[in-house]
Every structure is written in structure tokens, then in C-alpha cells.
C-alpha positions as CSV (number, residue, x, y, z in Angstrom):
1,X,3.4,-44.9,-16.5
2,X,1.5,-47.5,-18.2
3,X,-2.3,-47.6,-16.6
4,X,-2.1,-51.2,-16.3
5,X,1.1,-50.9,-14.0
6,X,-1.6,-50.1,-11.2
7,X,1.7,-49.2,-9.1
8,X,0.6,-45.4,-8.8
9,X,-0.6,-44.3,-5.5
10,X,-2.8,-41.5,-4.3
11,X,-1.6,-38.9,-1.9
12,X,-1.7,-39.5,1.2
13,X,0.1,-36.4,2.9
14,X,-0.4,-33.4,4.8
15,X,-3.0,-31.2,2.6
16,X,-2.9,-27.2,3.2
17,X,-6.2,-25.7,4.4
18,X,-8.5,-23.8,2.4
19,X,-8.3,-20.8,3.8
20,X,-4.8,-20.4,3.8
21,X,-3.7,-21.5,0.4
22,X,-3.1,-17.9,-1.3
23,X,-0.2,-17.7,1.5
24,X,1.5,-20.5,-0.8
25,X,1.7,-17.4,-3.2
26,X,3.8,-14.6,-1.2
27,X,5.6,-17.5,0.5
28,X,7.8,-18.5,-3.0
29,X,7.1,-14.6,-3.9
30,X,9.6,-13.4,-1.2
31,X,12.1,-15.2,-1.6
32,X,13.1,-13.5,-5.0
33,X,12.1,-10.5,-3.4
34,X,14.8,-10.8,-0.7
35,X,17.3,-11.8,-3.3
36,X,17.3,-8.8,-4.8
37,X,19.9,-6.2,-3.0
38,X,18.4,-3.1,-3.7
39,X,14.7,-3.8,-2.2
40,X,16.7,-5.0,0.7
41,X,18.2,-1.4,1.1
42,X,15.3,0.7,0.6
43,X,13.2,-1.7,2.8
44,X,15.8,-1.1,5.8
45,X,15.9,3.0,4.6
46,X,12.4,2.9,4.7
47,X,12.3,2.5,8.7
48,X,14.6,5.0,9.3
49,X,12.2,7.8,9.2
50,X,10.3,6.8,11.4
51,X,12.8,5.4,14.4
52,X,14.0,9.5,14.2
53,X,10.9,10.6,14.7
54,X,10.7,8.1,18.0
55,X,13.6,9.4,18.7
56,X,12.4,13.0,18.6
57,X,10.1,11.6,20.9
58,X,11.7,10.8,23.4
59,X,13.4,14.0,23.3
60,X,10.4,16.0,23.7
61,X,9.2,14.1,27.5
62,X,13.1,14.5,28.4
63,X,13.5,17.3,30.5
64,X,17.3,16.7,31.1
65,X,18.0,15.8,27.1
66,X,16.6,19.0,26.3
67,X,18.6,20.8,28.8
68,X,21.4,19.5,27.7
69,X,20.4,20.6,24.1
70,X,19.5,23.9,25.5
71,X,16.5,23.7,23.6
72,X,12.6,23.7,23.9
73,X,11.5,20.9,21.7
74,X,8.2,21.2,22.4
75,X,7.9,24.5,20.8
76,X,10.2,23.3,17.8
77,X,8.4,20.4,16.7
78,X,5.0,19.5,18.4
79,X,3.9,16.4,19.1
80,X,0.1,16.9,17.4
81,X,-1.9,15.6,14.4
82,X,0.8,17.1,12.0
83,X,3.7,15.4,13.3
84,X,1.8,12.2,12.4
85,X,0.3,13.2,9.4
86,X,4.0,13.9,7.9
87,X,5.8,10.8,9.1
88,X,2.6,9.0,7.8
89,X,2.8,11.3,4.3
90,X,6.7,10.3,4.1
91,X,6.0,6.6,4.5
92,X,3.4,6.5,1.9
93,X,6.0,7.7,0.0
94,X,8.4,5.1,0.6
95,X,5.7,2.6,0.1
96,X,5.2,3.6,-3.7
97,X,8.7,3.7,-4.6
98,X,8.7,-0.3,-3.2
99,X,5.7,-1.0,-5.1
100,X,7.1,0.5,-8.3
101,X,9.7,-2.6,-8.0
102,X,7.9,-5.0,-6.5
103,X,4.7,-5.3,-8.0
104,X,5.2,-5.1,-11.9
105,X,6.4,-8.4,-12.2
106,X,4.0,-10.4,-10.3
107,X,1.1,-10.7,-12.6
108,X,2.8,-10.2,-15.5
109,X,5.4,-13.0,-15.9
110,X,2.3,-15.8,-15.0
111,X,0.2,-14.2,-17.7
112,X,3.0,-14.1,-20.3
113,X,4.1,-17.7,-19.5
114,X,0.6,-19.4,-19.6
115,X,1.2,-19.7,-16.0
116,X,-2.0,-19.0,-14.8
117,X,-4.0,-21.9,-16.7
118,X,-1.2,-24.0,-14.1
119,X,-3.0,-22.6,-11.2
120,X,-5.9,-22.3,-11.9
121,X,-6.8,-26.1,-12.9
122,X,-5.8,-27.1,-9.2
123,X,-8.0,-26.3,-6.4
124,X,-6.9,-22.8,-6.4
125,X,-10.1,-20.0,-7.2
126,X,-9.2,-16.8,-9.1
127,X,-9.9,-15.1,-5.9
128,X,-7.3,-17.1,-3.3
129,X,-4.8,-16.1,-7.0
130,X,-5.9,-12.6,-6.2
131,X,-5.4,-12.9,-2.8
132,X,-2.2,-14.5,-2.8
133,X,-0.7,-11.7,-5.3
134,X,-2.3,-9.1,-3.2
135,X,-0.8,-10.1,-0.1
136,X,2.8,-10.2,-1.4
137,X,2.2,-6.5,-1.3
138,X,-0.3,-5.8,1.2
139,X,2.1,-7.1,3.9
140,X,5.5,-5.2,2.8
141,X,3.9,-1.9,2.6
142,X,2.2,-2.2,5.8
143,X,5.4,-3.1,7.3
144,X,6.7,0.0,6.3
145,X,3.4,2.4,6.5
146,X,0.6,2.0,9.4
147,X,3.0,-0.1,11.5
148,X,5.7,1.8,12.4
149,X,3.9,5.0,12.5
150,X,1.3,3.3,14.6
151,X,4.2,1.7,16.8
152,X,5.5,5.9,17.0
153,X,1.6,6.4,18.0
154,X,1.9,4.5,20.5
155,X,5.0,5.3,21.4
156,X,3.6,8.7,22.0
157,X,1.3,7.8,24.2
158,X,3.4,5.8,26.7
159,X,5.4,8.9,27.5
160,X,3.4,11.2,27.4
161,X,1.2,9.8,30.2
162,X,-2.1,8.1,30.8
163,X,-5.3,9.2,29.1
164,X,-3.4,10.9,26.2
165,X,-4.1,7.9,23.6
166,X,-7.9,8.0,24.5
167,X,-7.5,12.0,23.9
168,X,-5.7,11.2,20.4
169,X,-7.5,8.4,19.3
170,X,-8.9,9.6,16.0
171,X,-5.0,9.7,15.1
172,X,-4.4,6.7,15.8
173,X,-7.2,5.5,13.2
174,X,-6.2,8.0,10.8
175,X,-2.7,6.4,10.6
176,X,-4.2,3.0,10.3
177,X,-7.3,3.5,7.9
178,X,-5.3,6.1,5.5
179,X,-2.5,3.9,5.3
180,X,-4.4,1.2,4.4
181,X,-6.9,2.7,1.5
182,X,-3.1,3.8,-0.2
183,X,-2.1,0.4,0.5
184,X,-5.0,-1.1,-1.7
185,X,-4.9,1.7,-4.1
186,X,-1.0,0.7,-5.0
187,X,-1.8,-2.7,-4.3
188,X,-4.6,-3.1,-7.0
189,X,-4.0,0.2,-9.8
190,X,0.0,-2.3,-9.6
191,X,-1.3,-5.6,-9.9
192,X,-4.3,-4.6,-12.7
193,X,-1.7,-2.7,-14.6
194,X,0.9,-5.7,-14.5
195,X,-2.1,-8.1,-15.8
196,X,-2.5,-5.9,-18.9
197,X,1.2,-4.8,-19.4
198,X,4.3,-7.5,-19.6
199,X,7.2,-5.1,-19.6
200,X,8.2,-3.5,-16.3
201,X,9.2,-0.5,-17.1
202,X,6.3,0.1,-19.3
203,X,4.5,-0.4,-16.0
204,X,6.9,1.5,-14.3
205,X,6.4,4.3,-16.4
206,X,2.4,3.7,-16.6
207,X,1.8,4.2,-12.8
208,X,3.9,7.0,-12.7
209,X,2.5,9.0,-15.6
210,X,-0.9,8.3,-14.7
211,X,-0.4,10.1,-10.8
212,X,0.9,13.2,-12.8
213,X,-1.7,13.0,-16.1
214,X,-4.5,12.7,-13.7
215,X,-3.1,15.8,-11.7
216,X,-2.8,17.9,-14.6
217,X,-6.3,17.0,-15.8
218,X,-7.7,18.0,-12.9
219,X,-5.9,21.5,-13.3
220,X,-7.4,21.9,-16.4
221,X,-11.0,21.0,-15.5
222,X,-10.7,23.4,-12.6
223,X,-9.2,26.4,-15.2
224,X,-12.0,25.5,-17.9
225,X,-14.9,25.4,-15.2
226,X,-13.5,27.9,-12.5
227,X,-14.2,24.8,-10.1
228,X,-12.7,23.2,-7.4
229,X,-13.7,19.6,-7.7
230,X,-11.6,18.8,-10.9
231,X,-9.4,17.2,-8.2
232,X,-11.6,14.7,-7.8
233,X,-10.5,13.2,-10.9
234,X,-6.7,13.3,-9.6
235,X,-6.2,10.4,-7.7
236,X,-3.4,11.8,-5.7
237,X,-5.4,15.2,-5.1
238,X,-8.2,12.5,-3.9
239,X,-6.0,10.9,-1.5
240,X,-4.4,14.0,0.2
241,X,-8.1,15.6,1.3
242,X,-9.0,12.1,2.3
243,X,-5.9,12.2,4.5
244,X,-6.9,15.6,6.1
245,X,-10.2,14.6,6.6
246,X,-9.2,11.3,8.7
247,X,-7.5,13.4,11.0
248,X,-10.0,15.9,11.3
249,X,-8.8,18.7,8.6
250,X,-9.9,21.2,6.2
251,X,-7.7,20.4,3.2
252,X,-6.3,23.5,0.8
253,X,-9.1,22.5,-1.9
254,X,-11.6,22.4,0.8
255,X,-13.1,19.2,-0.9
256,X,-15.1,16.6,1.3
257,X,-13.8,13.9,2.4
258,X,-16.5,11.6,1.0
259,X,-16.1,13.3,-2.5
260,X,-12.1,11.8,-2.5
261,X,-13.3,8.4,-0.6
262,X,-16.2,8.0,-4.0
263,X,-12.9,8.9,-6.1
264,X,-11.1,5.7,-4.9
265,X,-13.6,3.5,-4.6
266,X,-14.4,3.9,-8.3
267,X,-10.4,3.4,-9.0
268,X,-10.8,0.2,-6.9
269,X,-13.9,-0.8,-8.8
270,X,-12.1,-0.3,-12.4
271,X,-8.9,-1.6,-10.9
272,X,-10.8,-4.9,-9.3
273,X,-12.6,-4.9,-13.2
274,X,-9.2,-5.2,-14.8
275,X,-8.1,-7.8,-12.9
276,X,-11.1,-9.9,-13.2
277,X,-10.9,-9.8,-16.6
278,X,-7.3,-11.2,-17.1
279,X,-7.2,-13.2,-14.7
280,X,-8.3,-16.3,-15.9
281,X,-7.3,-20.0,-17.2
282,X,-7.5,-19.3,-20.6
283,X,-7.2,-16.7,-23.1
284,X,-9.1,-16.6,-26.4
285,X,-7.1,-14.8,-29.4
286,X,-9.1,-13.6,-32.3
């Protein structure tokens, strides 16, 4: 339009707040999620773990169901810290298989498109870009991790009477702050990896080697120094004795908890490192 047409107008419509504007992100993010058939079948899989175990539940405060069964569940299959920890292990499970498709691609097609100079010269920080990209996960896998398993908490607690969730209440934040640090570890070791890497199933194939490379190292250091805290370099090995320690266990490395928790956070930190330095408008190439 010629500049001295002077017919142009400024907006005048409805502008998105601030605060909110990374949820622009996962909001256009989801719907090619959704397209896809597949994701749509593991997500629904996913929750059928844990309605089972609800189910199992209910079995266990039913006198005449387990009559019927002629059984005594409670002797089976207690309802303790275990139960939890396993329906909580199986869902972290389920939570990197969806994050092994769903987070590859998220970074990675922006950076390899110039997309991000696009975003980035609106009024759009590289931290609400973050943000936004985080969140597409962030909100899947705690649909499938903490939630449910904090909904079978619950659940739990409702039958089996008054005062039993005040008893129990360090499981209860066990399932929600150990769901949550695997959360963020997938969510950023994904997102860091698919700013550096454009091929999913180089990626793909990245996350999952590094889980069993890391393991194996940690063998070896504890071999070659006849230690137990080569685990601390396996990231996996990290997050199972942080698990046990949330709910109040000695793991089978006996490490401490806080050794695993310094683990992470330094993955976070390099993780968070990658990302900052990818993220960004432009990209100089010598």
C-alpha cells in the first residue's frame, strides 16, 4: 500500500494479555497433536492403568465384592506407599513414550524454518516462547502422571474413611512433586534436544540412548572405584532414589535423596543452557 494512500488503520481490537500470551503457543500446538491417531490411542491407554487400580480400590473397602471373589484383597495387594509408588512408576512411563512423539518436533521445525526470528520480533520474550513450548508438554503429561494417580489418592482416602489422607499425606506429595520433577526433566532434556537436533528420529534416538549411556557409565564408575555414587551420573538411577526418598524409602543404592535431587538440577541447568542458547531471533553462521 502506497504511504501516501493514508487509508491504513491501526488496530483497534481485542489485544491478549501479557501474561497469557505463551498459551497462544500450545493452543495451535494441539491441534496437530490431536490430528495425529496414534497419540490419540496411547493418550486414552495411558489412563487405563490407573482407572484399574481405582478399581482395585474399590474392591479392597468391599466386603461383599470380595466375598463374592472369595478372596482377601487386602492381603493380595495392599493399599500402602507401594501401591502408589508403582501406579506412579507405570505412569511416568507412559509419559516418556508421549514425549518421545510429541516433543521432537516443536522446537525443531521453528528453528529450521527461521520461524523463530517471526516470533520473536513481536511482543513475544524468549521466555513466554519457552513457556509456551513448555506447556504444550507440561500439561499432557500431567494429565496422564500426578493427576490421575492423585485423583486414585484421593480416591483412597474417601473409602477408606476419615483421617486416613492426613495419615498418608506425605504420599500424596510424593505423587505430586515426583511426577512433576520427571515432568520438567522430559519437558526440558526434549525441548533442548529438539533446538539442537532437526530430525526426529535423531532425537528420538538421542533421548533414548542417553537414559541407557548414562546408566552404563555409572556401572562403570562404580566397577572402577568400588563406589556407589556412580549413579549419580545416571539420570534414571538419579530419579528412582529421588522417588524412594519422596515417599520416605531407602532405595537399593542407598544414595541420598539430595545427592539425585543435585543430579537433576544440574541436568535442568545444562538443559535450560541449551535452550537459551538457540533460542533466539537470529543466528550468525561462520
Amino acid at each position: 500500500m502506497a504511504v501516501y494512500d493514508q487509508s491504513y488503520l491501526t488496530y483497534t481490537g481485542p489485544l491478549t494479555s501479557p501474561w497469557k500470551r505463551f498459551l497462544i503457543l500450545p493452543r495451535y500446538a494441539y491441534r496437530a497433536v490431536f490430528q495425529s491417531k496414534l497419540f490419540i490411542v496411547l493418550f486414552i491407554i495411558s489412563l487405563v492403568f490407573p482407572l484399574l487400580a481405582s478399581i482395585w480400590v474399590y474392591l479392597h473397602h468391599n466386603a461383599e465384592a470380595m466375598a463374592i471373589l472369595n478372596l482377601d484383597l487386602r492381603d493380595l495387594i495392599p493399599i500402602n506407599w507401594r501401591y502408589f509408588y508403582v501406579v506412579a512408576q507405570f505412569q511416568s512411563s507412559f509419559a516418556t513414550l508421549l514425549t518421545l512423539m510429541l516433543a521432537p518436533t516443536l522446537v525443531s521445525k521453528d528453528v529450521e524454518n527461521n520461524g523463530l526470528a517471526l516470533y520473536l520480533s513481536r511482543p513475544f520474550s524468549r521466555l513466554e516462547y519457552v513457556l509456551g513450548k513448555m506447556s504444550v508438554v507440561l500439561i499432557l503429561l500431567s494429565a496422564v502422571t500426578w493427576v490421575p494417580v492423585l485423583l486414585l489418592f484421593l480416591f483412597q482416602g474417601y473409602m477408606a474413611g476419615p483421617g486416613w489422607i492426613i495419615e498418608n499425606l506425605r504420599l500424596g506429595m510424593a505423587i505430586v512433586v515426583g511426577s512433576w520433577v520427571w515432568i520438567l526433566t522430559l519437558c526440558l532434556g526434549s525441548l533442548a534436544l529438539s533446538a539442537w537436533i532437526k530430525r526426529k528420529i535423531t532425537i528420538q534416538g538421542v533421548m533414548i540412548g542417553f537414559y541407557f549411556a548414562t546408566a552404563v557409565f555409572a556401572q562403570v564408575i562404580n566397577q572402577l572405584f568400588e563406589t556407589k555414587w556412580g549413579y549419580l551420573f545416571s539420570l534414571s538411577e538419579a530419579m528412582g532414589s529421588l522417588w524412594y526418598g519422596l515417599f520416605g524409602q531407602t532405595n537399593r543404592m542407598d544414595l541420598p535423596w539430595a545427592g539425585s535431587g543435585f543430579t537433576i538440577i544440574v541436568f535442568f541447568i545444562i538443559s535450560l543452557g541449551l535452550l537459551s542458547r538457540k533460542i533466539r531471533a537470529y543466528e550468525i553462521i561462520n
